[in-house]
C-alpha positions in Angstrom: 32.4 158.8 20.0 30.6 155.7 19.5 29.9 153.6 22.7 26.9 152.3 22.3 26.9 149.0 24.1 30.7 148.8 25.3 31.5 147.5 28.2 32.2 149.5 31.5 35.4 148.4 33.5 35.6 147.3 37.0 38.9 148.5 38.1 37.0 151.3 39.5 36.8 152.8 42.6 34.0 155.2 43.1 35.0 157.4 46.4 32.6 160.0 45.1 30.4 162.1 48.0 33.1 160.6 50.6 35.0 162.9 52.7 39.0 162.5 52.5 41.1 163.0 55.1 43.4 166.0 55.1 46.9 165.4 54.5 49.0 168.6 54.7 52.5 169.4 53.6 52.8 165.9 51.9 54.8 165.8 48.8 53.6 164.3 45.7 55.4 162.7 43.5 54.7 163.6 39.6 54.7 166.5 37.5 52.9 169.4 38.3 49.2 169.8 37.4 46.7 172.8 37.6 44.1 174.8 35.8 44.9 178.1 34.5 43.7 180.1 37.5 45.5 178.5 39.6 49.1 179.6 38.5 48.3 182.9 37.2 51.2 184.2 39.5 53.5 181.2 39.0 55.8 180.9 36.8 54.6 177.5 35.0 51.0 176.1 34.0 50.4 172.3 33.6 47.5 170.2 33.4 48.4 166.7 33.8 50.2 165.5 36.9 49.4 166.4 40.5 51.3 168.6 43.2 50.8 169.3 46.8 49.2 172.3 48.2 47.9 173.7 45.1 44.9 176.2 45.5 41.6 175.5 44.7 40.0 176.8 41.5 36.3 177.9 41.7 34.2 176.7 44.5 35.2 172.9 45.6 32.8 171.5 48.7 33.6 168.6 50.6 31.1 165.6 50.5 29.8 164.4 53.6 30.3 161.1 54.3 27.8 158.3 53.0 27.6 159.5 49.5 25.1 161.7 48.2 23.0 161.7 45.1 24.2 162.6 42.0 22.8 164.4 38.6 22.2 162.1 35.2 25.0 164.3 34.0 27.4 163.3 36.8 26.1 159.4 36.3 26.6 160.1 32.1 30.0 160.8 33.1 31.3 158.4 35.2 29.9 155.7 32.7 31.6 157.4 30.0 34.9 157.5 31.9 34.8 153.5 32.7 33.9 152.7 28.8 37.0 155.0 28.3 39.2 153.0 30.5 37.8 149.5 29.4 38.9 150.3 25.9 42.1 151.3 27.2 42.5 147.7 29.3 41.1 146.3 25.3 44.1 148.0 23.5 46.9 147.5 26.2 46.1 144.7 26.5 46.8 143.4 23.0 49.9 146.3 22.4 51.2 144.3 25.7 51.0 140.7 23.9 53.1 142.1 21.0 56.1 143.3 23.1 55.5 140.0 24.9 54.2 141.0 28.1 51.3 141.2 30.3 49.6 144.2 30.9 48.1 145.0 34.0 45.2 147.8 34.0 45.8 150.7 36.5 42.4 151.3 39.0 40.4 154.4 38.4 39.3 156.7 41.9 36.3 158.8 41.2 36.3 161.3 43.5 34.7 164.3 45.1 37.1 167.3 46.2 39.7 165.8 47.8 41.2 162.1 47.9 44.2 160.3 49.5 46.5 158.7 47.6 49.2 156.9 47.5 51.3 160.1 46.8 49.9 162.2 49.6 46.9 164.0 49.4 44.9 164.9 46.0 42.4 167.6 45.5 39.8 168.5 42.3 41.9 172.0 41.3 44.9 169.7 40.3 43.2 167.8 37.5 43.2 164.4 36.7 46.7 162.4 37.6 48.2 159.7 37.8 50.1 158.1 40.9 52.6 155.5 40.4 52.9 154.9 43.8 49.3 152.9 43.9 49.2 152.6 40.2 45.6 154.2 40.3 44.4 157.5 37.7 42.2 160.0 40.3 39.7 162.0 38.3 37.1 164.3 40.4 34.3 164.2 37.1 34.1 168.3 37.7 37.1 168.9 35.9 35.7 167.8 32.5 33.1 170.8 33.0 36.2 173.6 34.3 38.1 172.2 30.6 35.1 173.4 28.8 34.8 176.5 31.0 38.4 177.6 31.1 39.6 176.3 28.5 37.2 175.9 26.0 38.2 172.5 25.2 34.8 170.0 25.4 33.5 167.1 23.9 33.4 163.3 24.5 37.2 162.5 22.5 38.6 165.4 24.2 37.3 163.7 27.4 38.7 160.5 26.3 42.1 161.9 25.5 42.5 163.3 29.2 41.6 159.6 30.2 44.3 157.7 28.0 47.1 160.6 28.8 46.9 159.5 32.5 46.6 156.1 31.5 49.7 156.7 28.8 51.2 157.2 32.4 50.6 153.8 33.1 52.0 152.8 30.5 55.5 154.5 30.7 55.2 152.9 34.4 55.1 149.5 33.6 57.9 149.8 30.6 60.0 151.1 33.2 60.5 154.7 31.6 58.4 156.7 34.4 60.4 155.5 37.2 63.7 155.7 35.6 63.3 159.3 34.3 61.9 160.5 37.4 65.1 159.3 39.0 67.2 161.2 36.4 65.0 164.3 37.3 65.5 164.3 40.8 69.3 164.7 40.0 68.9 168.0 37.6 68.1 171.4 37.5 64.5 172.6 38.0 65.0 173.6 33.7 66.8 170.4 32.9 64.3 168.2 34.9 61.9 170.2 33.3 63.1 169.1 29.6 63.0 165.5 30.8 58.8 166.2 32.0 58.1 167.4 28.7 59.4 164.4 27.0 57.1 162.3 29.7 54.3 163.6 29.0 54.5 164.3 25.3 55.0 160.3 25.3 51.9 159.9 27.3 50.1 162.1 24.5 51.4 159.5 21.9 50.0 157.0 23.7 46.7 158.2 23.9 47.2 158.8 20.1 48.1 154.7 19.8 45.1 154.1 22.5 42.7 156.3 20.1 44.1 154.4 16.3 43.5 150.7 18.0 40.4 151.6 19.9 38.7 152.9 16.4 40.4 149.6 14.6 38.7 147.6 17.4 35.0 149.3 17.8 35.0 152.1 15.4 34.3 154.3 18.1 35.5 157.3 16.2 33.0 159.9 14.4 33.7 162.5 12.5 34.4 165.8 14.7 36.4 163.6 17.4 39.8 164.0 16.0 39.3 167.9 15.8 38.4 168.0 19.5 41.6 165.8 20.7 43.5 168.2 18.3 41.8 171.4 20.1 42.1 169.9 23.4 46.3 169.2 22.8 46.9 172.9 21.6 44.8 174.5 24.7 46.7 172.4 26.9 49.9 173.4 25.4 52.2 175.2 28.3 52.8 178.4 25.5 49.3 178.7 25.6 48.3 178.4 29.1 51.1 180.3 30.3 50.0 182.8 27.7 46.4 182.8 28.5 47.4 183.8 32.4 50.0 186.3 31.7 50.0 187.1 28.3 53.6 186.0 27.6 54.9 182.5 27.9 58.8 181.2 29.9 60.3 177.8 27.4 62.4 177.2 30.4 59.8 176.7 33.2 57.7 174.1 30.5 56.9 170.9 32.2 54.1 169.6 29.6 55.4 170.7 25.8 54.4 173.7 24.0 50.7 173.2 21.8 52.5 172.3 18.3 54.1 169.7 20.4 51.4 167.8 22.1 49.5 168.1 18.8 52.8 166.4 16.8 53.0 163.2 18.7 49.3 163.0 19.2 48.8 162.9 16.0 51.6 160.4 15.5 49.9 158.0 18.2 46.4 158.4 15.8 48.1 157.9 12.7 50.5 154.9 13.5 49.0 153.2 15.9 52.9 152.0 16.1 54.0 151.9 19.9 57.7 151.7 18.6 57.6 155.5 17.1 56.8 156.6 20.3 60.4 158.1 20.6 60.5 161.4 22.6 63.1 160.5 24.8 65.3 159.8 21.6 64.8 162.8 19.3 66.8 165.8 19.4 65.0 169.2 20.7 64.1 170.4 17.7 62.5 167.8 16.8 60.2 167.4 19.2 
């Protein structure tokens, strides 16, 4: 991607190298997330959203507190990761004028291990997420280097894409669609809430699609190579995938995220369109999702 000389955004909040205070048994409310390790024995794999008590993948040390310093690499990515999400504020911004309203920019948390939120307690093995509940996306920087490792998925628009999915999120949050489907969930089935997760977050892919279109229109940011590492990233993050990567066989039934053919479909559509309005998961049939 091409960032040369775009702006960084201040709706950061840098908690990295700070020690978080343990907060056991707490709840969180979302949609699961983990690396691939981490539910080898479980009966789903998701990457996206965050739930409590999940074990740690690889080797995750605290920070004492008063901050420590960190590598150029560490520093490349955290300025990477506000350009990201100031070109998100750009492009909501304006997709918010359209539909008439005002859109208000979640606050990033970079973090180091663990982190409290206001869902409970967040650590670095869920992944990046999202909490409604303080309208904030947490992302401990590490995780961008356990894609590449575990999952093979790595470079800067891959990067980006995990970014504008949490910040898709956001989005569903302040239309209103998070909150109410999350209240239809809690009345289902563990399968039929799943159905209703998958819809979520394959909407949250197409809007990192829409973010991606608009941000190219706006700064021609994109390079050739960057669609094919979104594209990668969507299919290795697929639940088929994952789940088959950990046990060799994949369960429809316990997918929270959407298979890879899936979150590749309506990221694409996002990148092509640009068009909020076809963003229409939760009004297709199953089959064509």
């Amino acid at each position: 991607m091409k960032l040369n000389g775009r702006r960084e955004s201040t709706n950061v909040d840098d908690r990295r190298g700070m020690s978080a205070a343990k907060a056991g048994g707490v709840g969180i409310v979302g949609v699961i997330i983990a690396l691939v390790m981490t539910f080898m024995s479980k009966g789903s794999l998701d990457l996206t959203d965050i739930i409590s008590n999940v074990g740690q993948l690889g080797n995750v040390t605290e920070q004492a507190e008063g901050g420590r310093e960190f590598t150029a690499e560490e520093q490349e990515l955290a300025t990477f990761s506000k350009q990201i999400l100031a070109g998100t504020e750009d492009v909501w911004t304006e997709e918010f004028k359209k539909l008439g309203r005002t859109y208000e920019p979640p606050k990033m948390v970079l973090y180091t291990g663990s982190v409290q939120t206001g869902c409970g307690n967040g650590q670095s093995s869920m992944g990046p997420f999202y909490c409604s509940a303080d309208q904030c996306l947490y992302i401990d920087l590490s995780f961008f280097s356990s894609m590449k490792q575990q999952l093979g998925a790595d470079g800067d628009f891959a990067y980006a894409y995990v970014i504008a999915h949490e910040v898709g999120h956001h989005v569903e949050y302040l239309l209103g669609t998070l909150g109410k489907v999350h209240q239809q969930m809690s009345r289902l089935s563990e399968a039929e809430a799943n159905k209703l997760s998958v819809r979520l977050e394959l909407l949250a892919d197409f809007y990192a699609g829409v973010w991606a279109y608009h941000d190219n229109k706006m700064f021609g940011s994109l390079e050739d190579g960057d669609l094919e590492e979104a594209i990668n990233c969507a299919q290795v993050i697929g639940d088929n995938y994952l789940q088959e990567k950990a046990r060799g066989y994949s369960q429809p039934e316990t997918f929270t995220h959407g298979t890879s053919k899936q979150r590749m479909k309506w990221l694409k559509l996002g990148l092509s369109t640009g068009d909020i309005t076809k963003g229409t998961t939760f009004q297709c049939s199953d089959a064509e999702l």
